[in-house]
VMD Tcl script that draws the C-alpha trace (Angstrom):
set ca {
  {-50.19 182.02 -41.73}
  {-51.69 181.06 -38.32}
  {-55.60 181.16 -38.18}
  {-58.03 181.59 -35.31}
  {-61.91 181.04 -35.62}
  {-63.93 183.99 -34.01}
  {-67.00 182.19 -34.14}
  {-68.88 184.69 -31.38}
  {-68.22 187.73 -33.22}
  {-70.62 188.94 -35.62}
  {-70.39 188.22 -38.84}
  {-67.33 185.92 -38.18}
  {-68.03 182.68 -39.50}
  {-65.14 182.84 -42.00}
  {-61.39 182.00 -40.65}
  {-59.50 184.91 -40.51}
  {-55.68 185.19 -40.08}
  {-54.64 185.97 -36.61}
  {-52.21 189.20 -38.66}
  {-55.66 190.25 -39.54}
  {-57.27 190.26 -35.86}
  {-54.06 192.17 -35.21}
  {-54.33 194.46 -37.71}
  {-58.17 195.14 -36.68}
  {-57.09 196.17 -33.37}
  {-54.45 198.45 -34.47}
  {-56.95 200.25 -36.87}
  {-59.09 200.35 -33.93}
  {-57.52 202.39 -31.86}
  {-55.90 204.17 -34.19}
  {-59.59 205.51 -35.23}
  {-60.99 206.17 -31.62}
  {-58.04 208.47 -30.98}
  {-58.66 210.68 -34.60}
  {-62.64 210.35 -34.53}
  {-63.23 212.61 -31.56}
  {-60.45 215.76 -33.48}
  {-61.83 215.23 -36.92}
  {-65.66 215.28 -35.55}
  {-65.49 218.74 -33.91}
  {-62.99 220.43 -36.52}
  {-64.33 219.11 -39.53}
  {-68.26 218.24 -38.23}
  {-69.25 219.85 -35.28}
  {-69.08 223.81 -37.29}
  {-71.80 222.28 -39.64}
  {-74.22 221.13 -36.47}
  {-76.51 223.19 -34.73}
  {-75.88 221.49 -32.10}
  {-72.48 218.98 -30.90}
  {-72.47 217.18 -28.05}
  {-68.68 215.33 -27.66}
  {-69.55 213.21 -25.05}
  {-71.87 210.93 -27.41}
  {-68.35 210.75 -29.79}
  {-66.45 209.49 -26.90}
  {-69.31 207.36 -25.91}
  {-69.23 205.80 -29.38}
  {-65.46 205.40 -29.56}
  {-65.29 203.35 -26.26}
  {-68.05 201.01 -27.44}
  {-65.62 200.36 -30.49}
  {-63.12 199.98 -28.35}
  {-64.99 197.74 -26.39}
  {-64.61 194.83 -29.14}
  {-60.80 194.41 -28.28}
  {-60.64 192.30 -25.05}
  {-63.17 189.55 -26.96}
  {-60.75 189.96 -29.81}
  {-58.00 189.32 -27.25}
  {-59.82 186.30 -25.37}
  {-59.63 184.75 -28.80}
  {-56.18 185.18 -30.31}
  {-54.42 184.42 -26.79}
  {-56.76 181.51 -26.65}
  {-55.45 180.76 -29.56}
  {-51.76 181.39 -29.47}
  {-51.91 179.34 -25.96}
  {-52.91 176.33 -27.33}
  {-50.40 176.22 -30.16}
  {-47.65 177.12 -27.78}
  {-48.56 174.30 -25.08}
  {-48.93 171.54 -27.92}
  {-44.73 171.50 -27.27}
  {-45.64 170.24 -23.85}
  {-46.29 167.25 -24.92}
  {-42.63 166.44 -26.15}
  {-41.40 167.80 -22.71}
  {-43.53 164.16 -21.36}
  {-41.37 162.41 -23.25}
  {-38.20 163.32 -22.15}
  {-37.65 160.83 -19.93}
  {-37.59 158.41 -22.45}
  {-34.63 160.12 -23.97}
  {-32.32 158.80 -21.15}
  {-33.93 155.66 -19.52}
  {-32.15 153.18 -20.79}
  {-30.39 154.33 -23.55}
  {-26.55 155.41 -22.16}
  {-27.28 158.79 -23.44}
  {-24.48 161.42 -21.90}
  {-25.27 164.11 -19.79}
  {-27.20 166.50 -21.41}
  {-25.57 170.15 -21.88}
  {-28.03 171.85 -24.36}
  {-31.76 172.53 -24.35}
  {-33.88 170.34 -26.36}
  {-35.97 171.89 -29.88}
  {-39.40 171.24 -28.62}
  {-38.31 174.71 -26.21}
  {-38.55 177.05 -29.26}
  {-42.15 175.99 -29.66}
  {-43.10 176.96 -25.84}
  {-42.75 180.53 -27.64}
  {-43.26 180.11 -31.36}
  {-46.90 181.29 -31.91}
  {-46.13 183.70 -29.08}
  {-43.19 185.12 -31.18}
  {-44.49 185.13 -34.68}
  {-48.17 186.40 -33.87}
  {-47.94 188.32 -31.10}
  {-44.98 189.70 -30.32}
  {-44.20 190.54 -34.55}
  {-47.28 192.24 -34.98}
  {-48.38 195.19 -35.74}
  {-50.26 195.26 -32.06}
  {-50.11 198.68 -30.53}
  {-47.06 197.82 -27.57}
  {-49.94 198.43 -24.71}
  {-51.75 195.72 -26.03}
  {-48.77 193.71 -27.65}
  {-47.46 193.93 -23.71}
  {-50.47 192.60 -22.50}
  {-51.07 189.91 -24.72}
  {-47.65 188.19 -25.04}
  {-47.77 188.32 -21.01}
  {-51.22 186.61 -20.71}
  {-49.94 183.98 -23.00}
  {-46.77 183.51 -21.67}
  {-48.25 182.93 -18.30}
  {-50.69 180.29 -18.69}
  {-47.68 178.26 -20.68}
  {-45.73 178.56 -17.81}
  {-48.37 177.14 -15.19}
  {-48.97 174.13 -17.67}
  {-45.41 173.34 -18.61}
  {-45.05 173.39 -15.14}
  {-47.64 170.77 -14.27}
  {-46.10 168.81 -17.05}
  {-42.93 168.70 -15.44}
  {-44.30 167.96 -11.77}
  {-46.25 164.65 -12.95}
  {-42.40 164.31 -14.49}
  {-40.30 164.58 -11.33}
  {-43.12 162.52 -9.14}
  {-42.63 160.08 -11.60}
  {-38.87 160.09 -11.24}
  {-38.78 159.79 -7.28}
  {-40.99 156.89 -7.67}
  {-38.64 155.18 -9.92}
  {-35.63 156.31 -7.53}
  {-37.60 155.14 -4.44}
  {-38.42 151.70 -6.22}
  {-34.49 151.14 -7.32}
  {-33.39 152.06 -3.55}
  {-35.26 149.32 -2.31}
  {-34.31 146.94 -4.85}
  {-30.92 148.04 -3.92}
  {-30.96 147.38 -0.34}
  {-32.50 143.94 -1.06}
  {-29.54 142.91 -3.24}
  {-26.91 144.34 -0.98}
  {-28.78 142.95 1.93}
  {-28.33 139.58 0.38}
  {-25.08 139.31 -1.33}
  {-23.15 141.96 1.19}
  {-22.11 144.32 -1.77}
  {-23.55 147.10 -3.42}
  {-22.52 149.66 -6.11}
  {-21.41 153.27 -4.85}
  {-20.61 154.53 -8.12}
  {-20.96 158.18 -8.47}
  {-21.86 158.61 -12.54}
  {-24.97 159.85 -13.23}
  {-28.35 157.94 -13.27}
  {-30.77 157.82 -15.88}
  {-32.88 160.08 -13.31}
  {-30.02 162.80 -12.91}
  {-30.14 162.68 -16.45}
  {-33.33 163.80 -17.02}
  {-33.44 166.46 -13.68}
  {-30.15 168.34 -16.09}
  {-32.51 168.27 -19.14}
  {-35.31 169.76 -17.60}
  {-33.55 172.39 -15.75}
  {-31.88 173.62 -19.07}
  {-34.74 173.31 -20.97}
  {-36.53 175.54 -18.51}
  {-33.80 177.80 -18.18}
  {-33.75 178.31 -22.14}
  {-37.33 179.58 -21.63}
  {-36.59 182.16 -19.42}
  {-33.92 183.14 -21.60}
  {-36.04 183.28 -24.07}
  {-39.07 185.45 -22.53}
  {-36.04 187.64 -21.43}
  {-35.22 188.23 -25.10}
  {-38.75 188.95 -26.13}
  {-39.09 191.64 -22.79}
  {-41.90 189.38 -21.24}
  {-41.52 189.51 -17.60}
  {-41.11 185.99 -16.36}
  {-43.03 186.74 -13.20}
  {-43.86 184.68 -10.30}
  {-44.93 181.57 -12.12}
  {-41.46 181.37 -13.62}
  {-40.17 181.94 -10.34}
  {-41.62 178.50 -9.14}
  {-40.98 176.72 -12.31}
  {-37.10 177.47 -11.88}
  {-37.49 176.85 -8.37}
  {-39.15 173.32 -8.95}
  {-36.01 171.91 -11.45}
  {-33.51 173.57 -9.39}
  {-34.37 171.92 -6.03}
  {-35.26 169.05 -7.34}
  {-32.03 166.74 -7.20}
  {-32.23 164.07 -4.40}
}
mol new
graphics top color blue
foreach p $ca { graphics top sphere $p radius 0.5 }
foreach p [lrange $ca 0 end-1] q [lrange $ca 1 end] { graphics top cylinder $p $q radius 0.2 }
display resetview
């Protein structure tokens, strides 16, 4: 199972599995919305005195462990998620080069945008308010770094197109011929993978009911427009 280490919690120098985190919030909330019944039905009668407020004081300083509970797992999550990133730099090595056809299918490394994100989040047994929350944060900040990944990608490809113009026009310029064949280049190539690999994505944060927002938007927007 995936681990975290919650090393600014108390008492939290041991690993612990990210099911478990999950599992602590869940019992979490499920006790600050009993406590505040079972205190005045079952406590209060016995009291000479019962003050609720100081029960619903203490139940949202319980509840106020979650969101460090949340920086941590999402931290988490996010970083094994965007470790696929790194295989989306090397996609242009896939085609330079190598007569490869046309791609028509997403690549693997896609599934691991979401993996973590999937298994730990989104399979839990996170209340949905917080499940919601969680998969969204993580989802997000994949987005914004896949899609610096692929920027520095595209850059790179105009350069190379810009370069092979020029070397182009030199050659024509001094023989009087030049090719005007209309196959796909090596850069084309690449712009197709992308695009379906980012498309796959959304498809996939569709399936899992994550809103793909307005960082999605861009991404899509960024492989789509970004033929010559």
């Amino acid at each position: 199972g995936n681990r975290c280490q919650l090393r600014e919690l108390p008492g939290s120098s041991e690993e612990l599995q990210l099911s478990d985190v999950c599992r602590a919030v869940l019992d979490t909330t499920t006790l600050v919305t009993m406590v505040p019944g079972l205190v005045e039905s079952t406590v209060s009668p016995h009291l000479p005195s019962y003050n609720p407020h100081l029960v619903e004081d203490s139940c949202r300083e319980i509840l106020d462990s979650i969101p460090t509970l949340a920086d941590h797992v999402t931290s988490h999550v996010t970083e094994v998620c965007c470790k696929a990133i790194d295989q989306a730099q090397a996609v242009p090595r896939l085609y330079r080069r190598t007569n490869r056809e046309t791609p028509t299918e997403p690549l693997g490394y896609v599934s691991g945008l979401t993996e973590s994100l999937e298994t730990d989040i989104h399979n839990s047994c996170l209340p949905e308010s917080y499940k919601t929350e969680w998969c969204s944060k993580v989802a997000n900040t994949v987005v914004v770094r896949y899609h610096g990944a692929i920027s520095e990608i595209l850059v790179s490809l105009r350069k190379t197109e810009d370069s092979l113009a020029m070397l182009k026009r030199g050659r024509k310029s001094a023989a009087q011929q030049g090719s005007t064949g209309t196959a796909n280049t090596d850069e084309d190539k690449i712009r197709t993978q992308l695009k379906l690999d980012v498309t796959a994505l959304g498809t996939k944060l569709e399936q899992l009911g994550i809103p793909q927002g307005e960082d999605f938007g861009n991404l899509l927007t960024l492989v789509s427009q970004s033929k010559r």
